[in-house]
N, C-alpha and C positions, 0 to 999 in steps of 0.2 A: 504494500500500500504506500501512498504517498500524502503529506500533506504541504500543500504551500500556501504561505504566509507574505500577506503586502501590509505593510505598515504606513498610514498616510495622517499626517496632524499641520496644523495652518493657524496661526495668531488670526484676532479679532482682525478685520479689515482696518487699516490704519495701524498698528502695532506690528513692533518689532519681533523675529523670533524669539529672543530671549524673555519677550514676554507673556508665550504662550504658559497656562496656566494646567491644562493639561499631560497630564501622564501615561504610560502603557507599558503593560510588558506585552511581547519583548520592546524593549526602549526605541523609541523615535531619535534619530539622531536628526534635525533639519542643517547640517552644514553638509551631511553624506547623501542628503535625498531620501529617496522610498526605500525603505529596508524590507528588503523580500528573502524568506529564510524557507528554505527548502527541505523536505524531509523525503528524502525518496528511497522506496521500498525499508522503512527504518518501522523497527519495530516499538509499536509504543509501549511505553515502562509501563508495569502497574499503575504506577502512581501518576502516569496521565500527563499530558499537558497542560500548562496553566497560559491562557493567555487573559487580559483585562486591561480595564482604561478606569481611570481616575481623573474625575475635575474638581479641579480648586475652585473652593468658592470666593470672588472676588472680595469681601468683606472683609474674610480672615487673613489674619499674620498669618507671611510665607506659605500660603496657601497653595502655592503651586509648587513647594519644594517638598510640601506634607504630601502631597500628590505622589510628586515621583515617587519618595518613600512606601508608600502603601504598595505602590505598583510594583516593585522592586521587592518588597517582603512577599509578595501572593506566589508563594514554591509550596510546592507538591516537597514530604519530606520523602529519603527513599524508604520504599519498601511499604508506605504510605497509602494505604488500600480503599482508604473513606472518601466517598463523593463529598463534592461541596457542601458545606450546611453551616449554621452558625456558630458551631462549635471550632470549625476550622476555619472561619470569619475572626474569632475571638482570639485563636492562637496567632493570625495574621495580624492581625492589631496592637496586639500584645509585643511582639515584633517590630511594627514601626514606631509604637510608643518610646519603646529602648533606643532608637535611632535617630529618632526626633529627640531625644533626650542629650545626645552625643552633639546630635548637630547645633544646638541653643548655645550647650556650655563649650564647643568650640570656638561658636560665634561670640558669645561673649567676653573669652579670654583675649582671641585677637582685637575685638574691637576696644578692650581696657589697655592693651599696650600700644595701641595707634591712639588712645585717648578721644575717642569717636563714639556718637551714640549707637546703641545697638540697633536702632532702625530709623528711617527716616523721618516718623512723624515725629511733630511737636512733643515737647518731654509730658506737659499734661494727656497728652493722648498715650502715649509709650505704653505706660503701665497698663492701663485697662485690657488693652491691645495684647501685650503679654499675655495676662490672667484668660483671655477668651485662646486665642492660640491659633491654629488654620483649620480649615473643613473642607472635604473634600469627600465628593462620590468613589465607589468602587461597583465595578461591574466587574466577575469574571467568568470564565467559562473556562471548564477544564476536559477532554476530549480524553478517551480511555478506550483500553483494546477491545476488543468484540461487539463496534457501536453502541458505545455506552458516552455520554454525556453529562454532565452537570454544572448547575450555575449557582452563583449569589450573587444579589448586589442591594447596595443600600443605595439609595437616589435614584437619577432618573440618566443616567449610560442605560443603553440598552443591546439587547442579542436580537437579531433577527437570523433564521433558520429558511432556509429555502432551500426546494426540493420539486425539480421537477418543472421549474418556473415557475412553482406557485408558492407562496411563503405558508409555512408550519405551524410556524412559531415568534412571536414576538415576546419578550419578556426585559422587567421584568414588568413593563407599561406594555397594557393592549388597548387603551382608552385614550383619545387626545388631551382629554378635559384632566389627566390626572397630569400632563405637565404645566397645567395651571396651578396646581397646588408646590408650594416651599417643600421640595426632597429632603429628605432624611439626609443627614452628612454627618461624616468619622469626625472627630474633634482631636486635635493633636493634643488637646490639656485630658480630655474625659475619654477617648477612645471611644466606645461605644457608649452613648449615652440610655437609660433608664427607657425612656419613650420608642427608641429604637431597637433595641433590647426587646421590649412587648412585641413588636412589628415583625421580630426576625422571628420571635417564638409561636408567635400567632398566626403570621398571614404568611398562604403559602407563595402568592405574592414575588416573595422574596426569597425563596428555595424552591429548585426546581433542577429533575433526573429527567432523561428522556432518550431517545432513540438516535444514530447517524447513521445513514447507506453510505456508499462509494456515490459519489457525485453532489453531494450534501454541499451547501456554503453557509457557512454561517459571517456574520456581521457584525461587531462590535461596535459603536457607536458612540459618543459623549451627546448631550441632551439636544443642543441644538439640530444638528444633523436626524436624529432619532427620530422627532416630535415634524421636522419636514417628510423626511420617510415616511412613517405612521401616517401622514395627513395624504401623503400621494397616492399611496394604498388604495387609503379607504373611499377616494375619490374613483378608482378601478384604476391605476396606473401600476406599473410594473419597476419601479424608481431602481432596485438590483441591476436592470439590464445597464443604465451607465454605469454604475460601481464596478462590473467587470469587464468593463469596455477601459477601464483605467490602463494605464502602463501600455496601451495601441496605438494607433497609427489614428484612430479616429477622434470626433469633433468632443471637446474636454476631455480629451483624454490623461490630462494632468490636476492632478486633484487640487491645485487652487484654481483651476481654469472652472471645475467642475462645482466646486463651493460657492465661487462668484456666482455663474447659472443658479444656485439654487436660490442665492441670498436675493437676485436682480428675479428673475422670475416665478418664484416662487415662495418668497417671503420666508425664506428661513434666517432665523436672528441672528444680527450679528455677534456671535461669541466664538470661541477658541471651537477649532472643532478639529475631532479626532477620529478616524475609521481602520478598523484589524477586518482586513478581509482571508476567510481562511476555505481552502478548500481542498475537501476528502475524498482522495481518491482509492 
């Protein structure tokens, strides 16, 4: 069997790459291009693939370096036999809480012997600012041998599954009106907060096993992109057939060319947007 993987992320229209606020594994490198990772005839570990996208909420401190961190802890351990679920949500977190912990008291050494404040706002904002921390979605999807599947995520990243031209599966939004409502987000001070916590243990929503064939594609997503997909959909449009028309010889075949199309003709919002195209052969 084989799978391969295109990796595509693009800053807010007007911003810089370094200001993209989204995350993924595997990592987006935007100075290397599309990162496309190839697995052919390679046999998957027990313990599965993990791929996922993480967005920082623009509100919070370092939100978008709390991003990568999550994205960057979400590994399959070896030997490691359990689908996603929130128990292995909770050792993930647990994971970048340590690392976000690393990375603060780094920053704060260096920026005491440059004698510099630890971040740019005003010193009466600083503090509060600290005490709240960054927030940041996680969507992942973990792919295992004998088409087996599973996902979690908190926020509104999403998976879409297609199969056959026709889409399977959307999660872990199948409703447009639910990205009207404020996502659930990981807290770099609290990790999983209490409210979120009920969410993951209650609605199944947020956990979710399921089926792959040979020829399967699944889609990874950050919210903006997601919430344009999902609307294309459900108007009868078939929005996949450009996503893999990406990396071609044909018309947006380059994924900012393709983002612009969406944001100019179809209203999808200007924010950071992220796409993991993967497919099983």
């Amino acid at each position: 069997m084989s799978i391969q993987v295109s990796n595509y992320s693009t800053p807010k229209h007007g911003h810089q790459a370094n200001e993209n606020q989204d995350a993924s594994k595997p990592r987006f490198h935007p100075r290397h291009g599309t990162k496309t990772l190839n697995y052919k005839n390679t046999e998957i570990p027990e313990a599965g693939f993990i791929f996922a996208v993480s967005d920082g909420a623009s509100e919070g401190l370092f939100s978008g370096i709390w991003a990568r961190i999550i994205a960057s802890c979400a590994n399959p351990r070896s030997g490691y036999n359990k689908r996603l679920n929130a128990e292995v949500l909770q050792e993930w977190i647990r994971k970048s809480l340590d690392v976000w912990g690393r990375f603060m008291r780094k920053r704060m050494l260096s920026r005491m012997k440059l004698g510099v404040p630890l971040t740019k706002l005003p010193s009466w904002l600083e503090e509060p600012a600290l005490e709240e921390g960054g927030f940041a979605t996680l969507t992942a999807l973990q792919i295992k041998p004998k088409g087996d599947w599973s996902a979690v995520a908190v926020g509104d990243s999403c998976i879409f599954q297609v199969r056959s031209k026709k889409l399977q599966f959307s999660f872990p939004i199948t409703d447009l009106i639910d990205f009207e409502n404020r996502p659930y987000l990981l807290s770099s001070v609290y990790g999983i907060d209490e409210e979120t916590q009920i969410q993951l243990k209650f609605s199944p929503r947020l956990k979710k096993s399921n089926r792959w064939k040979s020829g399967d594609r699944f889609y990874i997503m950050s919210d903006a992109m997601a919430c344009c997909f999902l609307k294309r959909y459900k108007m009868g449009e078939k929005p996949w057939i450009e996503i893999e028309n990406l990396g071609t010889k044909g018309p947006a075949s380059h994924f900012e060319e393709l983002v612009a199309r969406w944001r100019n003709e179809f209203g999808m919002r200007n924010d950071d947007v992220t796409l993991i195209r993967i497919a099983v052969k």
